[in-house]
Residue, then its C-alpha position, 0 to 999 in steps of 0.5 A: x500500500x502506498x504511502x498517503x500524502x497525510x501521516x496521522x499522528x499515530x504513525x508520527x508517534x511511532x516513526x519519530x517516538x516522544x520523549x515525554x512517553x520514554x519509560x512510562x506506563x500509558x493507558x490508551x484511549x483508542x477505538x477501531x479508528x485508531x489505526x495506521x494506513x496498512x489498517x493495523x491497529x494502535x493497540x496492537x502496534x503501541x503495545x508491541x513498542x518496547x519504548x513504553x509500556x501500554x498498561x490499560x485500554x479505556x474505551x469510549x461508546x461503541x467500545x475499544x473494537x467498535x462492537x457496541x451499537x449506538x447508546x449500548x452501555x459497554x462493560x470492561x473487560x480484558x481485550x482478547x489480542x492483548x490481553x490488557x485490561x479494558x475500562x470502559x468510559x461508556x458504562x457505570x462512568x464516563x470518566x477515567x477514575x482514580x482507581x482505573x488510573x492507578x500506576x499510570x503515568x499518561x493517557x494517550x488519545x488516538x480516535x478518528x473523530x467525528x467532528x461535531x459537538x454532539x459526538x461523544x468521543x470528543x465529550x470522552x476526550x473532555x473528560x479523560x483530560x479532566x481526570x490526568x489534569x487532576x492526578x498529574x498525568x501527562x496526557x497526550x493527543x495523537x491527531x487526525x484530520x477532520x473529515x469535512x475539513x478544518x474550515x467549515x464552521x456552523x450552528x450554535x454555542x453551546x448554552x453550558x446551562x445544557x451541557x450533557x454528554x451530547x454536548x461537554x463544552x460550549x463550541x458550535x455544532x460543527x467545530x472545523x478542529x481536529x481532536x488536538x485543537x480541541x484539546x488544547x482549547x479545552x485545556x485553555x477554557x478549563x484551566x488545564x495543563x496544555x496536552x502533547x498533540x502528536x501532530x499530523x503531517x501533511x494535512x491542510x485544513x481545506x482538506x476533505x477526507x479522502x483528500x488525505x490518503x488514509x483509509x476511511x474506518x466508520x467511527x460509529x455502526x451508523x457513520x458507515x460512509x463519508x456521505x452519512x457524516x457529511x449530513x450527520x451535524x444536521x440529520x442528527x437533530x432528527x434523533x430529538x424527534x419521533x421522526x426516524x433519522x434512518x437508524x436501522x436502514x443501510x442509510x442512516x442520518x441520509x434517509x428521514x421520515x415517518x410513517x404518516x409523511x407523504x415524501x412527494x410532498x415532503x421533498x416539494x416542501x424543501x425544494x420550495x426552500x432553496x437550500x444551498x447544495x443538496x437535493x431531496x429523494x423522495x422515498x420509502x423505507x422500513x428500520x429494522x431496529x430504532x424508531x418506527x422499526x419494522x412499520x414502512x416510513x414515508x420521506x426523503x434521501x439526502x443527496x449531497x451536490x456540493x459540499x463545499x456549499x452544504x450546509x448540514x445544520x441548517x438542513x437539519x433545521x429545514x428539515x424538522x421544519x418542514x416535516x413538521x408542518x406537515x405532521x400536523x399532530x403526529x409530530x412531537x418532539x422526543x423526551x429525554x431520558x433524565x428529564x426536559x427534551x432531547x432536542x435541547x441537549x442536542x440543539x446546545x439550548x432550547x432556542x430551537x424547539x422554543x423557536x419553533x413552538x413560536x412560529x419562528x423562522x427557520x432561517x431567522x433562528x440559522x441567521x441567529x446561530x450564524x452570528x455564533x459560528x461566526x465569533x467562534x469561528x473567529x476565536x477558534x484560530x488561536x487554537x489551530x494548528x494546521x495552516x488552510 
């Protein structure tokens, strides 16, 4: 296999070392993304390099190997190649205790990440900082590329009144940051020490995924292809509805729809609005698990023209729009399961539900979230690493 024109900060670690790793015992954060560019897997390389001891795997939602379904609690375990031990940090807690900690002297971070704010690695990342912060440990990110570039920016702020594990820490819906940036934002807001980001090499923030040269992994069983995360920052929104976000179909976050919608009306519908990029299929389908499993679903497939000019959040405000006017009463927004709505842990605050039940505007709300993106998109390159 040829040598991709971006090397992630995986195989810089183990082509260059770090010092600051030299003799210690490490846990690694990692899943099934973290491999190099022959698809070898980072637990399995890291724990063969003799520069340093890998003493515990910790492993965030979907589990170290990526076998867990979305929102399946994942037990620790012993992980069968390597026989190390396994904390998980999607079970009884989220974050690293001090007992999961003892006799380590860092935390290493390698997981592809999926750029959005909602995403639970990057609360993982949040977290996992937090507890080598509070014992000392040096912590370490091992970077990769942003999948949909480092220059797009969109939606709203976080309101910390509505932080969650959907939603850690008051950035946009789509950051345009690699996990080291972040990281090292982070740090700065938090108080902190600042991490080790292992850097990349090769990568321009301009670049699309495949632009890089490394193999594309699914970071989560419903992210299977670059087409679903392309649409995920906004599809997801659906997940705080009754509607179906096509969970349990081979095109999850790109079909949308419910059994009572007509999709040659809901496709009229959004063709009416203009919106920049993408074009609307209408279509039928039928989940084989998730909401509306097993009942045959009226809606749309998303089809991305031009992604440089897509724009997922605001689609997805279009989109619970418009299947809503035309839900009439079978619409409702989903309840959360500690309580108040799963819209407004998703949406980073309740403008949009609230919006919404008022009769605003979707593009008077996208106009509001555009002003936000705009500041923190200004104020996020401080934290850049990597030039366009």
């Amino acid at each position: 296999m040829n040598q991709p024109r971006v090397q992630s900060g995986l195989e810089v670690l183990l082509a260059e070392g770090l010092p600051a790793l030299d003799g210690k015992r490490i846990g690694l954060i990692t899943n099934h993304t973290g491999i190099d560019h022959r698809l070898r897997s980072g637990i399995d390389l890291l724990h063969a390099d003799d520069r340093f001891t890998v003493a515990a795997l910790f492993g965030p939602e979907h589990g170290v190997r990526g076998q867990a379904q979305a929102g399946v609690v994942v037990n620790s375990t012993t992980e069968a190649h390597t026989g190390l031990p396994v904390h998980s940090l999607y079970g009884d807690t989220r974050s690293p205790t001090a007992e999961m900690l003892d006799g380590l002297d860092a935390l290493v971070y390698d997981i592809q990440d999926v750029p959005v704010r909602y995403a639970t690695y990057i609360s993982t990342l949040a977290l996992a900082q937090e507890a080598a912060a509070d014992l000392g440990l040096t912590f370490v990110v091992c970077d990769r590329p942003n999948p949909l570039t480092g220059v797009h920016v969109e939606g709203n702020l976080l309101n910390p009144s509505f932080a969650s594990f959907v939603g850690v820490h008051p950035i946009t819906t789509r950051h345009g940051l690699t996990a080291g940036e972040l990281a090292i934002l982070f740090a700065a807001d938090n108080g902190w020490p600042e991490p080790i980001v292992v850097p990349m090499r090769g990568w321009r923030r301009s670049m699309w995924f495949e632009e890089t040269g490394l193999p594309w992994v699914l970071p989560s069983p419903n992210l299977p292809t670059i087409d679903s995360l392309l649409v995920y920052p906004g599809a997801c929104l659906i997940e705080g509805t009754n509607l179906s976000e096509g969970r349990g179909t081979t095109r999850p976050f790109e079909l949308i729809g419910a059994p009572w919608l007509d999709p040659f009306a809901l496709v009229k519908e959004l063709d009416g609005r203009g919106l920049p990029g993408v074009g609307f299929r209408a279509t039928s389908f039928e989940p084989t698990f998730s909401k509306h499993a097993g009942t045959p679903c009226g809606g749309i497939q998303i089809h991305v023209f031009d992604r440089d000019a897509f724009r997922p959040v605001a689609t997805g405000v279009h989109l619970i729009d418009a299947c809503r006017t035309l839900s009439g009463d079978a619409f409702e927004w989903r309840a959360d399961v500690v309580g108040g709505y799963a819209i407004d842990l998703l949406a980073g605050s309740d403008a949009l539900r609230v919006g919404l039940d008022a009769g605003a505007s979707p593009n008077a709300i996208i106009e509001r979230w555009d002003e936000e993106a705009t500041r923190f998109a200004e104020r996020a390159k401080a934290f850049w690493r990597y030039e366009v």
